[in-house]
Backbone as CSV, one residue per row, in Angstrom:
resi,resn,N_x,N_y,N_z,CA_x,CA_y,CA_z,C_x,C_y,C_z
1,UNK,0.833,-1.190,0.000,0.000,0.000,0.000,0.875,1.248,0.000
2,UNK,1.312,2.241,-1.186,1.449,3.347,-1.355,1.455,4.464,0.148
3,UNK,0.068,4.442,0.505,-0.342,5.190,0.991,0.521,5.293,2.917
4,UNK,0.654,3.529,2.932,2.016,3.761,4.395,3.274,4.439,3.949
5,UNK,3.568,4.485,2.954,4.519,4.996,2.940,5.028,6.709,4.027
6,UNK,4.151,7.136,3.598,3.715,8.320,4.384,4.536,8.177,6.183
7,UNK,4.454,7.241,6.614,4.993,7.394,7.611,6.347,7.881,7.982
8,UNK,7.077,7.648,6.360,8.638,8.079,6.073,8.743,9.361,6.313
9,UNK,7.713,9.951,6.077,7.808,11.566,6.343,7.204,12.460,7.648
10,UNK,7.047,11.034,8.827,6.898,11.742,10.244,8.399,12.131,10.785
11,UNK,7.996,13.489,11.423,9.042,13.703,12.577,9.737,12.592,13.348
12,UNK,9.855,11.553,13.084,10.340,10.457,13.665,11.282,9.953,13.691
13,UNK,12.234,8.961,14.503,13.373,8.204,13.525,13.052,6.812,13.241
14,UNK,12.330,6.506,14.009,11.639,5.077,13.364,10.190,5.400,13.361
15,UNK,9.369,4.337,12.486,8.024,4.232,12.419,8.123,2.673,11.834
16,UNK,6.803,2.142,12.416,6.703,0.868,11.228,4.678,0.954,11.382
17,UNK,4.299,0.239,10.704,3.087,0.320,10.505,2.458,-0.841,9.603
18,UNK,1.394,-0.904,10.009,0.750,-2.325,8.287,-0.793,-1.417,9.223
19,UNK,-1.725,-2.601,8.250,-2.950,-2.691,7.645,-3.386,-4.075,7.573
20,UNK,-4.274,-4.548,8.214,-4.763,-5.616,7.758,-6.368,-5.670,8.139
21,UNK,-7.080,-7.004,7.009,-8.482,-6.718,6.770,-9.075,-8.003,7.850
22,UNK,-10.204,-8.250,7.351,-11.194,-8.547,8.828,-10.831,-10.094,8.950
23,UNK,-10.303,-10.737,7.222,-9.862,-12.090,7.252,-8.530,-12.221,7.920
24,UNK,-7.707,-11.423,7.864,-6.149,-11.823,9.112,-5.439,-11.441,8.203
25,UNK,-6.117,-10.768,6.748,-5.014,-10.521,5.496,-3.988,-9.441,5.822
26,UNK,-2.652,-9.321,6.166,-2.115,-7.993,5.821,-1.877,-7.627,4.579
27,UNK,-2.717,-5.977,4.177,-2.573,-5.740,2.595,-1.505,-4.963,2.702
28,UNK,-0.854,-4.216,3.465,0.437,-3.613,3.652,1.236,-3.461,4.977
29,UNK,2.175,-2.858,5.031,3.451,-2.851,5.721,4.576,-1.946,5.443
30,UNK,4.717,-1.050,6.161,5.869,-0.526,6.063,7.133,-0.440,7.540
31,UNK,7.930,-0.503,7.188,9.210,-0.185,8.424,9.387,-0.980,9.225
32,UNK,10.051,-1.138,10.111,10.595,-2.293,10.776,9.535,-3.326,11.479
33,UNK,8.743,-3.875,10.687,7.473,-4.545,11.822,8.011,-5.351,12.729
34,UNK,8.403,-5.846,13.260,9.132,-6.660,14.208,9.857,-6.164,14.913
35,UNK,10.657,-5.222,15.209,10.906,-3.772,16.152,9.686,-3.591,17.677
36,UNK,10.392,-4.037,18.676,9.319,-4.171,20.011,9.403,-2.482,20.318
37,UNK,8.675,-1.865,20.098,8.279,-0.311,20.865,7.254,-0.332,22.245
38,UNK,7.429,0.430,23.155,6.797,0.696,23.843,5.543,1.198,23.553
39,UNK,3.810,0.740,23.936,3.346,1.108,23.721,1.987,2.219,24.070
40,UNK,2.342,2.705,25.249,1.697,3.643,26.439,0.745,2.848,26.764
41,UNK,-0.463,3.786,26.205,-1.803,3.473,26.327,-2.519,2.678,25.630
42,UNK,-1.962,2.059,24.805,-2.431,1.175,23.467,-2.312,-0.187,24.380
43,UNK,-1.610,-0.455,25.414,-1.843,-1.274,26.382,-3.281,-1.993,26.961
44,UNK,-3.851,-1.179,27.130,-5.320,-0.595,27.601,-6.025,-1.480,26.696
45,UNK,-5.743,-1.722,25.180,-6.453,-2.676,23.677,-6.292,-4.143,24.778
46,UNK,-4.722,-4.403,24.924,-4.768,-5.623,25.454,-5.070,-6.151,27.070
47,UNK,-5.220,-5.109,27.906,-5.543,-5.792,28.942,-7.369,-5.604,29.159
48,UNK,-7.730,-4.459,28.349,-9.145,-5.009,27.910,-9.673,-6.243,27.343
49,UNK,-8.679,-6.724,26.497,-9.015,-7.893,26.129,-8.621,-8.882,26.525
50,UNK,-7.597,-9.366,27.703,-7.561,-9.995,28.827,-8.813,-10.086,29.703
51,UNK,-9.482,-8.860,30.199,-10.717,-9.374,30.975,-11.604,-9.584,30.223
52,UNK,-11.741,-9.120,28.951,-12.986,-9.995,28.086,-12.759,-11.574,28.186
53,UNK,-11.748,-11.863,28.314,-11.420,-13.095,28.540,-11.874,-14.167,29.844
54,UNK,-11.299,-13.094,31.017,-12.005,-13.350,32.457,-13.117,-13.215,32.366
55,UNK,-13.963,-12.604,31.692,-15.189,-12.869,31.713,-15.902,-13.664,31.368
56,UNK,-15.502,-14.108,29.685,-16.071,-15.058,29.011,-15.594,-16.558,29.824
57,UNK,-14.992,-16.408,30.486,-14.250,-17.863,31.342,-15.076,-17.880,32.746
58,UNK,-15.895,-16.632,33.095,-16.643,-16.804,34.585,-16.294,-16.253,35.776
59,UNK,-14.877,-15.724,35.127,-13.711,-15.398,36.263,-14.163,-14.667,36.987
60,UNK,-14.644,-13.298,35.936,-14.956,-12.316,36.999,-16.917,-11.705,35.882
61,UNK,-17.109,-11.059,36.550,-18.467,-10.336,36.127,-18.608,-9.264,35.630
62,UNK,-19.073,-8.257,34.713,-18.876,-7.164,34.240,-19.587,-6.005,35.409
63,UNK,-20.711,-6.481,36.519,-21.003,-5.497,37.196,-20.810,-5.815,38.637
64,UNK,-19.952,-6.684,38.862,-19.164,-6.886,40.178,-18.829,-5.909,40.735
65,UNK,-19.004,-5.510,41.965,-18.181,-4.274,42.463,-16.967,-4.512,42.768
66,UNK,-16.489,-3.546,41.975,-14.790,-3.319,42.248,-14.403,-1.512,41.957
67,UNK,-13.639,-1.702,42.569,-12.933,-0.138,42.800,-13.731,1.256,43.845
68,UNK,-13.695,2.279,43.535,-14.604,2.999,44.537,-16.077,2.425,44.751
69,UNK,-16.484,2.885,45.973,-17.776,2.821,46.462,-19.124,2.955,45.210
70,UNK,-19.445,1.836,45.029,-20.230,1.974,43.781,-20.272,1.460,42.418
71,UNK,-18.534,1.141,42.121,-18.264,0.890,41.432,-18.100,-0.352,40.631
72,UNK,-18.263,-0.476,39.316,-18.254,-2.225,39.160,-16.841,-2.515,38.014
73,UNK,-16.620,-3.471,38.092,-15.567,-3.866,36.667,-16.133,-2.985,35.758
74,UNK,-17.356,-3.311,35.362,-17.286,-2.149,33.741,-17.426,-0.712,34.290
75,UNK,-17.740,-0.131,35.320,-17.465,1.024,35.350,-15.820,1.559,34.884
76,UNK,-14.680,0.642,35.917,-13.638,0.610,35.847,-13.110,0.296,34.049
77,UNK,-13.438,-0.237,33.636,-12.682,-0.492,32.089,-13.579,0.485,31.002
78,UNK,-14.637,0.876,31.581,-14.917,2.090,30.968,-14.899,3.836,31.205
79,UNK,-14.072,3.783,31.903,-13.246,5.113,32.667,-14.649,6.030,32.922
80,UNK,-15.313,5.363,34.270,-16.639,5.728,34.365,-16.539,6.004,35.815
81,UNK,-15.537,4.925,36.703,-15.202,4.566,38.241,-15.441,5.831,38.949
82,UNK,-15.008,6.872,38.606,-14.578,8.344,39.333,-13.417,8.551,39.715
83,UNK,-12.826,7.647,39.415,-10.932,7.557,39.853,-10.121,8.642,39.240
84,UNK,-9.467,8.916,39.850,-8.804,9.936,38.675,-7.636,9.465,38.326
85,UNK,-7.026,10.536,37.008,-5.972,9.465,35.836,-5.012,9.037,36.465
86,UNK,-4.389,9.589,37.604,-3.126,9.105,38.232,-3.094,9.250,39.905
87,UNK,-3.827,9.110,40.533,-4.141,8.958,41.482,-5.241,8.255,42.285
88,UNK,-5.486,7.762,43.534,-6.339,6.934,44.271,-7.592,8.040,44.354
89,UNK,-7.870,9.197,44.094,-8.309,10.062,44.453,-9.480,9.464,43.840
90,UNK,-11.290,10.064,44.328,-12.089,10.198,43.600,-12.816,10.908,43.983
91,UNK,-13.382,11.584,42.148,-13.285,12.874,41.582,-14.365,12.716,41.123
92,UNK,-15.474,11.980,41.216,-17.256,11.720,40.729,-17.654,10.632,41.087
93,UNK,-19.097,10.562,41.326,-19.597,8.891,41.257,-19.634,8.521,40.425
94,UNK,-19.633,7.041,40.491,-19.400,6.176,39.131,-20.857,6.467,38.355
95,UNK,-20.417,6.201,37.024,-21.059,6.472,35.959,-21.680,8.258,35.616
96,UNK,-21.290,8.952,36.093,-21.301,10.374,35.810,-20.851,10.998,34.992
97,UNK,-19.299,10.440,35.138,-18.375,11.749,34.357,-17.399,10.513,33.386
98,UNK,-17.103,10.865,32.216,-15.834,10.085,31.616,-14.326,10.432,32.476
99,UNK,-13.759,10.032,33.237,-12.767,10.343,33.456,-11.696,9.162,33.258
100,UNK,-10.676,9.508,32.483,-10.025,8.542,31.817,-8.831,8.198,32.728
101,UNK,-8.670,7.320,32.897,-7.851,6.697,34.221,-7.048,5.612,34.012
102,UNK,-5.526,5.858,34.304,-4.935,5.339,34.489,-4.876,3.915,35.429
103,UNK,-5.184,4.957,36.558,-5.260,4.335,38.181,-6.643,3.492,37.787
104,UNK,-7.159,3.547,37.295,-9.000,2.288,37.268,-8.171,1.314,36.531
105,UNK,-7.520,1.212,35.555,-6.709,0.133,35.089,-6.168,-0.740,36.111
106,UNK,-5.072,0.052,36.935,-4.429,-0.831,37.393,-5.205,-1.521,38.933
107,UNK,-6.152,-0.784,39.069,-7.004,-1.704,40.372,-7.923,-2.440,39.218
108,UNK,-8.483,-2.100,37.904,-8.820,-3.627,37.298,-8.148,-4.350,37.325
109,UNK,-6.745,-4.251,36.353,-6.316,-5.744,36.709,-5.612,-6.274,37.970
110,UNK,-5.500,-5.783,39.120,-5.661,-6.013,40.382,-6.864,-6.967,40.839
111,UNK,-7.991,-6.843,40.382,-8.900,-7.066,40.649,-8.902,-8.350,39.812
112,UNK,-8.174,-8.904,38.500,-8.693,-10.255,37.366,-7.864,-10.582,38.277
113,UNK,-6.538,-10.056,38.740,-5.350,-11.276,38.834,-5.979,-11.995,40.430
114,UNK,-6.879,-11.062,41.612,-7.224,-11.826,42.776,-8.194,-13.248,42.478
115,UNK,-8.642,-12.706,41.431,-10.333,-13.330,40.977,-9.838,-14.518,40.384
116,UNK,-8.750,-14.483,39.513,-8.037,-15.759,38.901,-7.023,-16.503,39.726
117,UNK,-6.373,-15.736,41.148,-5.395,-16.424,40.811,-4.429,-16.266,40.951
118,UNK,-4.134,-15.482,39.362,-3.076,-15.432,38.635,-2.219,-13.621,38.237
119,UNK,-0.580,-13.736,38.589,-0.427,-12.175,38.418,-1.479,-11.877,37.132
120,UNK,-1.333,-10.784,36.765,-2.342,-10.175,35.965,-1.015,-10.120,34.370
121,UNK,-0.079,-9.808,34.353,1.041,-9.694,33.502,1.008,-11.337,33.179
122,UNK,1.043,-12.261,33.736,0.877,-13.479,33.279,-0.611,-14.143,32.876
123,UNK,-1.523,-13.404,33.680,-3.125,-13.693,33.444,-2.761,-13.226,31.589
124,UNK,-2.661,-12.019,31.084,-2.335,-11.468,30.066,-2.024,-12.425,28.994
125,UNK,-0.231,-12.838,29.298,0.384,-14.006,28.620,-0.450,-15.369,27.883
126,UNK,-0.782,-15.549,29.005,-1.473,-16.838,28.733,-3.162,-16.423,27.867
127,UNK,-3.682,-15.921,28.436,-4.961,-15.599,27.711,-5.242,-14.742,26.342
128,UNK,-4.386,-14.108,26.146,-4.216,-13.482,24.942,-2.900,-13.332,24.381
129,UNK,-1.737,-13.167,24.608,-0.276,-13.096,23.528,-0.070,-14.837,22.982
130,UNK,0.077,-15.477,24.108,0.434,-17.216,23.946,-0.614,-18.018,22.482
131,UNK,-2.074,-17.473,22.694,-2.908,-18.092,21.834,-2.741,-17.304,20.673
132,UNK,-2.377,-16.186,20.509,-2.279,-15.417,19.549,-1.313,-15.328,18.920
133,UNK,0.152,-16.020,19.603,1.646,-16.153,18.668,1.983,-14.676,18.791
134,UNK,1.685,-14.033,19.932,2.435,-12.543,19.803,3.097,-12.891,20.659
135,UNK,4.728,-13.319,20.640,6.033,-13.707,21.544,6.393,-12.918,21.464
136,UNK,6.413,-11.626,20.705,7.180,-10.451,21.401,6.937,-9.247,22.016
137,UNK,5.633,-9.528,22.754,5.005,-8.872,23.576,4.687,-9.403,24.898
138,UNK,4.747,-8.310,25.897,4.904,-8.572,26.883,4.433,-6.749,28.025
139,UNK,3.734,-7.589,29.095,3.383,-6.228,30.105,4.871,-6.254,30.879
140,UNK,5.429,-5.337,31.195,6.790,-4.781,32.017,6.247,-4.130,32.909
141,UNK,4.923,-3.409,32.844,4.980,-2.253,33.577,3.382,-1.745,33.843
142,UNK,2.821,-1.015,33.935,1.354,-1.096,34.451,0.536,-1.728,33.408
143,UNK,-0.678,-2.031,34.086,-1.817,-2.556,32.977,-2.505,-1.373,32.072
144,UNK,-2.186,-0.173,32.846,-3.104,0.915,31.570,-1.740,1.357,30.902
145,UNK,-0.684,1.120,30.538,0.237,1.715,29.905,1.618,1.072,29.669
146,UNK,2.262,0.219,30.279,3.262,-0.900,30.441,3.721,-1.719,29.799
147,UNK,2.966,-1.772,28.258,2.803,-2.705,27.300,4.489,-2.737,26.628
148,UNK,4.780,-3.469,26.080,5.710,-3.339,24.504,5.057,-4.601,23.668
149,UNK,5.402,-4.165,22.494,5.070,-4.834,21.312,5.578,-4.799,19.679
150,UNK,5.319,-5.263,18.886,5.791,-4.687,17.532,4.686,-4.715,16.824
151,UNK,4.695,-4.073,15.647,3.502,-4.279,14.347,3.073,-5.728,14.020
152,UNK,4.150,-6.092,13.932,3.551,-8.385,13.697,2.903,-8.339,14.714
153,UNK,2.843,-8.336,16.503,2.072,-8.976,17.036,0.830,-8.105,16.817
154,UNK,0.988,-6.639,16.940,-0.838,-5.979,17.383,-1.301,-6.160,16.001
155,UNK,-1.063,-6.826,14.891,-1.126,-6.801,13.608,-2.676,-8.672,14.192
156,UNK,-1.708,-9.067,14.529,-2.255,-10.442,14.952,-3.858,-10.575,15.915
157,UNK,-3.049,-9.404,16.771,-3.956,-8.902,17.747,-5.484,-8.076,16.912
158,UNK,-4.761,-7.539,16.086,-6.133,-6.444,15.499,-7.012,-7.221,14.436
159,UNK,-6.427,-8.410,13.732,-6.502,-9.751,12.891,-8.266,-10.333,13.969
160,UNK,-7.459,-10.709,15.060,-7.967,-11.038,16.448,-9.825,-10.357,16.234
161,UNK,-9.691,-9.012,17.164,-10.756,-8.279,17.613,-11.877,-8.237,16.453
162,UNK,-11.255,-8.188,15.035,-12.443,-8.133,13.654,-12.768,-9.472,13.629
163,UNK,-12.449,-10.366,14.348,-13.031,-11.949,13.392,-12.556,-12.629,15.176
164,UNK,-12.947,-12.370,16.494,-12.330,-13.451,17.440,-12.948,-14.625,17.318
165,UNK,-11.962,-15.443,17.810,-11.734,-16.536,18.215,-11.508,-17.054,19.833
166,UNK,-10.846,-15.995,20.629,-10.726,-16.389,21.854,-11.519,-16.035,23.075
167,UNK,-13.391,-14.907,22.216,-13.880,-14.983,23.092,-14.882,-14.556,22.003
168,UNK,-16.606,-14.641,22.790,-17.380,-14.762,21.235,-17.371,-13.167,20.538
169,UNK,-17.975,-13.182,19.475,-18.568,-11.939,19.125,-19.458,-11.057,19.444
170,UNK,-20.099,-11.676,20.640,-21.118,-11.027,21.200,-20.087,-9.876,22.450
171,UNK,-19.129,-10.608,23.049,-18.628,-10.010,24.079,-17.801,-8.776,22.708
172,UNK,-17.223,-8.928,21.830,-16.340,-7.928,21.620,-17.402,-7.057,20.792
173,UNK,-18.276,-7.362,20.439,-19.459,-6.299,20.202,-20.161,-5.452,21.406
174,UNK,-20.265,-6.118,22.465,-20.616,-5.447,23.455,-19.120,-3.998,24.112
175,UNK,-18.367,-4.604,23.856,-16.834,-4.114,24.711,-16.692,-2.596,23.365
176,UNK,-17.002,-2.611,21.899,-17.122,-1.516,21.069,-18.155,-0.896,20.117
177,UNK,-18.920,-1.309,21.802,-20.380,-0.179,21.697,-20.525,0.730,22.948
178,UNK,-20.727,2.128,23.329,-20.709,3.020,23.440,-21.181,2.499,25.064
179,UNK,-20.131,2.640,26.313,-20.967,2.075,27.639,-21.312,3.649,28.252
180,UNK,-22.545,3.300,29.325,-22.290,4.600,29.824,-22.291,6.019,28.430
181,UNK,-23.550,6.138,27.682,-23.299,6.838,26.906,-23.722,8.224,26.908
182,UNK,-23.487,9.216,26.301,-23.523,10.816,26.700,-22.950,11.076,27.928
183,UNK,-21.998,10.983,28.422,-20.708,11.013,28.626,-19.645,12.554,28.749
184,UNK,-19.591,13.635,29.566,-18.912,14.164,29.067,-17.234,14.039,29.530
185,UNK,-15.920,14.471,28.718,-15.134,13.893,29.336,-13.969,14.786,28.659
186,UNK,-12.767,14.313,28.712,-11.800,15.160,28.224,-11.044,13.618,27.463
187,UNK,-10.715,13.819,26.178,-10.108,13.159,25.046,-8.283,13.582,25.440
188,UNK,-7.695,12.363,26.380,-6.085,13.227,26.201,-5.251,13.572,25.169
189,UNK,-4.722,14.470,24.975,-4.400,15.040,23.568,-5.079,16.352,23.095
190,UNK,-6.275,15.624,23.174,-7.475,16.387,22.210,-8.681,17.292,22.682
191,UNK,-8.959,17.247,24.284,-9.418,18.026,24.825,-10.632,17.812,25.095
192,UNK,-11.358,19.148,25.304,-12.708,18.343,26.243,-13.723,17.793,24.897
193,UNK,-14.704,16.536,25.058,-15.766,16.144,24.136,-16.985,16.235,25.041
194,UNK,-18.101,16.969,24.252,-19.648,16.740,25.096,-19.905,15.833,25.167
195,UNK,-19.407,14.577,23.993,-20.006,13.240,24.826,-18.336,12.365,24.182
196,UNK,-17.777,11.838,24.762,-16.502,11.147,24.831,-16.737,9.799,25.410
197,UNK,-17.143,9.264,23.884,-17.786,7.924,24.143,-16.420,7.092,24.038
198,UNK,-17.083,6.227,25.049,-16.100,4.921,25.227,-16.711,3.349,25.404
199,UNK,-15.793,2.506,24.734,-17.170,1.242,25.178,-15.813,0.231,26.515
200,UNK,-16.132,-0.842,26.420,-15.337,-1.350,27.599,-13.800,-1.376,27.081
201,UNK,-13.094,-0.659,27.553,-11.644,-0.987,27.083,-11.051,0.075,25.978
202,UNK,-11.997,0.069,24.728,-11.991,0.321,23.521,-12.512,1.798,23.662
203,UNK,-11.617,3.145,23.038,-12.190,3.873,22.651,-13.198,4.285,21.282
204,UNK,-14.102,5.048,21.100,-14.922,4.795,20.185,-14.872,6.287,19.499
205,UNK,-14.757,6.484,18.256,-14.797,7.285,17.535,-16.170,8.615,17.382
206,UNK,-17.043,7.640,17.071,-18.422,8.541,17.096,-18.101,9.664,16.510
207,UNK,-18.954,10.996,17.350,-18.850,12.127,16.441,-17.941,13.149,17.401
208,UNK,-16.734,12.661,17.712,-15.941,12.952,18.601,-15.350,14.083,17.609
209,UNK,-14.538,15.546,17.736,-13.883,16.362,16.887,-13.055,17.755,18.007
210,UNK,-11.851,17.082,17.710,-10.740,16.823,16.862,-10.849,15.162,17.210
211,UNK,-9.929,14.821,16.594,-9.698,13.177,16.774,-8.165,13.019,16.196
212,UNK,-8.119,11.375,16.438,-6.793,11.516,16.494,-6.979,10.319,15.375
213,UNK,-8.208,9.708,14.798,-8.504,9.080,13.334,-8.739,9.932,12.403
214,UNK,-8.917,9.703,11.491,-9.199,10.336,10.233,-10.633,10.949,9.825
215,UNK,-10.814,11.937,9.203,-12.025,12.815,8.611,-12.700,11.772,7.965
216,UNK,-12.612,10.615,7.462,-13.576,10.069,6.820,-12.948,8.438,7.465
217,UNK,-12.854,8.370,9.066,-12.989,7.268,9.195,-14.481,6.902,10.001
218,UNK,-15.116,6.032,9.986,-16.662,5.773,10.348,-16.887,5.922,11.538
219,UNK,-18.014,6.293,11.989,-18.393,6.780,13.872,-17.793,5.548,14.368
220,UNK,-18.003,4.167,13.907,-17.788,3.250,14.716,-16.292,2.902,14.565
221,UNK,-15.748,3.425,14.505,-13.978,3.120,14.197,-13.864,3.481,15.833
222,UNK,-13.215,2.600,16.370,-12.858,2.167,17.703,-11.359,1.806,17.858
223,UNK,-10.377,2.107,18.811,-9.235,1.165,19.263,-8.815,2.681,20.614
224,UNK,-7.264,2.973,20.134,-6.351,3.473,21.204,-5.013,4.324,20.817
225,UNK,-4.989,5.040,21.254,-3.618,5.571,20.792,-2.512,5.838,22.259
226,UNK,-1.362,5.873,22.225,-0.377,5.963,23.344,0.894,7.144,22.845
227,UNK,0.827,7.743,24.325,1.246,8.886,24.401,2.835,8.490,24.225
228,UNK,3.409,7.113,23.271,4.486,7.033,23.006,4.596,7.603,22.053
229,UNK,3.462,8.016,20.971,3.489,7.920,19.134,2.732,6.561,18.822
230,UNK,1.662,5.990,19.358,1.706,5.046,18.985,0.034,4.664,18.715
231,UNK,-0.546,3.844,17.579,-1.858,3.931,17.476,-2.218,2.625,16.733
232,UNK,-3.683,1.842,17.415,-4.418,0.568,16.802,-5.882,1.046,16.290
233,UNK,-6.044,1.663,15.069,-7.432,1.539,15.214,-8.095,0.834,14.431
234,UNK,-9.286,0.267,14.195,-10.417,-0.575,13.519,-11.355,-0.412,13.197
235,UNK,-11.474,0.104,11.601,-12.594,0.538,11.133,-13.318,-0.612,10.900
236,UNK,-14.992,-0.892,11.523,-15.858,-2.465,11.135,-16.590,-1.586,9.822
237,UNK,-16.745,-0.035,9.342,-17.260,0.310,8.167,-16.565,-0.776,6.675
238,UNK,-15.134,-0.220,6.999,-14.069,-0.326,5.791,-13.684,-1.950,6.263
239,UNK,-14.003,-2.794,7.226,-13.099,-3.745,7.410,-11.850,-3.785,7.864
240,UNK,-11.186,-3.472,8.036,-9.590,-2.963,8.039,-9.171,-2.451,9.515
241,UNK,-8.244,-2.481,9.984,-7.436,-2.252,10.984,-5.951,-1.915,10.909
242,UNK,-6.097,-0.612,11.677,-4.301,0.100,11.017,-3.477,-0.208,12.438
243,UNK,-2.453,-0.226,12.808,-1.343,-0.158,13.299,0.081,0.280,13.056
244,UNK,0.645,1.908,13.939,1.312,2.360,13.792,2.147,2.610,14.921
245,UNK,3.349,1.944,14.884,4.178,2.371,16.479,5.715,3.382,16.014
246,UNK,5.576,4.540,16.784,7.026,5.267,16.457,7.970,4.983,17.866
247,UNK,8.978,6.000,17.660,9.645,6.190,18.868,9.897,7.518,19.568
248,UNK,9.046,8.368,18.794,8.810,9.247,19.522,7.181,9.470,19.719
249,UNK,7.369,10.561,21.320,6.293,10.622,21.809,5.156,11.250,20.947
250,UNK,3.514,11.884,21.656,2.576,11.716,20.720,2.770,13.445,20.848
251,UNK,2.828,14.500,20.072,2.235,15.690,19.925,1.981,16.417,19.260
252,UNK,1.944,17.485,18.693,1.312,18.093,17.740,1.423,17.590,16.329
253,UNK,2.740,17.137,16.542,3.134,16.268,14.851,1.926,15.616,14.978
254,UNK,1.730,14.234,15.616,1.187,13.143,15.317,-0.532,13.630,15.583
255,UNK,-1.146,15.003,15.959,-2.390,15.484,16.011,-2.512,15.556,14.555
256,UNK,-1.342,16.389,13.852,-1.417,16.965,12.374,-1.328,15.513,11.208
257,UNK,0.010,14.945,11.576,-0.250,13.821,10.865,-0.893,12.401,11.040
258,UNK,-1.577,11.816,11.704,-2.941,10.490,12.060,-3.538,10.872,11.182
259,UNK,-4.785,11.773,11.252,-5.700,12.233,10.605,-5.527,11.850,9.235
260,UNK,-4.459,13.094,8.574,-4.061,12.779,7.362,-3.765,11.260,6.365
261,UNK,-2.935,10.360,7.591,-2.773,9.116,7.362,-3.782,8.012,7.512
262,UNK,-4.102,7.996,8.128,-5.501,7.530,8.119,-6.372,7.801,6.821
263,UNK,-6.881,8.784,6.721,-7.781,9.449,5.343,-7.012,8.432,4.239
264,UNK,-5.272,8.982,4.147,-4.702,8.275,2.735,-4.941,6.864,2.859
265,UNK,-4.950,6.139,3.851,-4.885,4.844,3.721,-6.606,4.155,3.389
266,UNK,-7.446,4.954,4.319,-8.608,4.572,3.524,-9.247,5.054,2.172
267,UNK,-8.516,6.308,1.984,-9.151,6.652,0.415,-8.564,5.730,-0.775
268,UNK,-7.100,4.811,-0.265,-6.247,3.810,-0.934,-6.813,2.507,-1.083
269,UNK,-7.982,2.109,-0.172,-8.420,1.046,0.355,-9.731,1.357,-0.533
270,UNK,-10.060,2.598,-0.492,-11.613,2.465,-1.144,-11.734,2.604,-2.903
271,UNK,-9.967,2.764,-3.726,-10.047,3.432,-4.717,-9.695,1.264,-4.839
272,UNK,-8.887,0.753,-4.064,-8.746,-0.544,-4.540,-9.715,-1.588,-4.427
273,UNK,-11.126,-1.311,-4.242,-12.540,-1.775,-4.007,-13.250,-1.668,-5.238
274,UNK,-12.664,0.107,-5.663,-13.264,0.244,-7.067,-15.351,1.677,-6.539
């Protein structure tokens, strides 16, 4: 695909990136895919989909109380808890305000690894990288941000979420549809949204503006981006799922250029449809 190329011309010193469609096809690739980058918040894709896992297994419940007074697992994976982003503090009752949280991450998976068991970095391993052949990924470091990975595995991973296999379609349809909706909240990066929809785990596109997808990617285009430079998203309009990891962090460059890249890659995708 032409249209990755584009990444050659970020402020960056590395980039790698692909594309692949809802069958597991990758139609392109550019730059070092196999290169493990850190991936902030794009973390957040996979340990969401770790407790979709605990769930679909019984482990744990989506309205279990966990975290502040009130609060349940899906409040917590839908940054609903009242927790605030980096601290124990809380800053609303649950289900009020979007507040996007760091800290609700890491008392979720606090909360799979008691319920299983099992640390939560290995709950991870086993339930989603191991079945998925992503060996070069791995949690180091918190569950909302701690991640590393390369383009082959979240390539596998994003393969994964359009067509699963390791938990039904009903759960990952439920997890990128809109929880807790009208919503107001602040988009990091991008600032405040009147409604800053989110579904479990998965951020959701909607009629969110500015964004950090593209002008003509579909309301329902859902995933994550990390304040490394780094971004998974999944259009179910177009089929397709992009993945882009740099090595530098996310700011005004990568506000100015996503958008743009994004657009080229689906206007590339829709001219090769016909």
């Amino acid at each position: 695909m032409e249209s990755l190329q584009a990444v050659s011309s970020w402020p960056v010193d590395t980039a790698a990136t692909a594309v692949v469609d809802v069958r597991g096809e990758v139609l392109g690739a550019h730059g070092p895919v196999d290169r493990r980058f850190p991936l902030a918040s794009v973390t957040k894709l996979l340990t969401s989909y770790a407790v979709l896992v605990a769930v679909e297994e019984g482990a744990v419940e989506w309205d279990q109380p966990a975290g502040p007074e009130g609060s349940t697992v899906r409040h917590l994976i839908a940054h609903t808890s009242g927790l605030a982003f980096d601290s124990a503090d809380v800053q609303a009752a649950p289900g009020t305000r979007r507040i996007y949280s760091n800290t609700g991450f890491g008392v979720l998976a606090d909360f799979v690894a008691e319920a299983t068991g099992i640390p939560f970095e290995r709950y991870l391993a086993e339930a989603v990288f191991e079945p998925l052949g992503m060996a070069s990924s791995a949690l180091d470091g918190s569950a909302g941000a701690g991640g590393t990975s390369t383009v082959s595995d979240l390539v596998r991973f994003a393969a994964e979420v359009q067509a699963p296999k390791l938990v039904s379609a009903e759960q990952v349809a439920e997890a990128t549809t809109v929880a807790f909706p009208g919503l107001r909240g602040v988009l990091p990066g991008f600032g405040s949204q009147k409604e800053n929809d989110w579904g479990l785990g998965f951020e959701i596109r909607a009629g969110k503006s500015p964004h950090w997808t593209g002008t003509a990617s579909s309301p329902r285009t859902f995933g994550h981006f990390g304040q490394s430079g780094t971004f998974l998203w999944v259009d179910p309009d177009a089929g397709v799922a992009c993945v882009a990891l740099t090595d530098r962090d996310f700011g005004e460059w990568a506000a100015a250029a996503w958008p743009a890249f994004t657009d080229g890659v689906l206007a590339e995708l829709g001219r090769a449809r016909g």
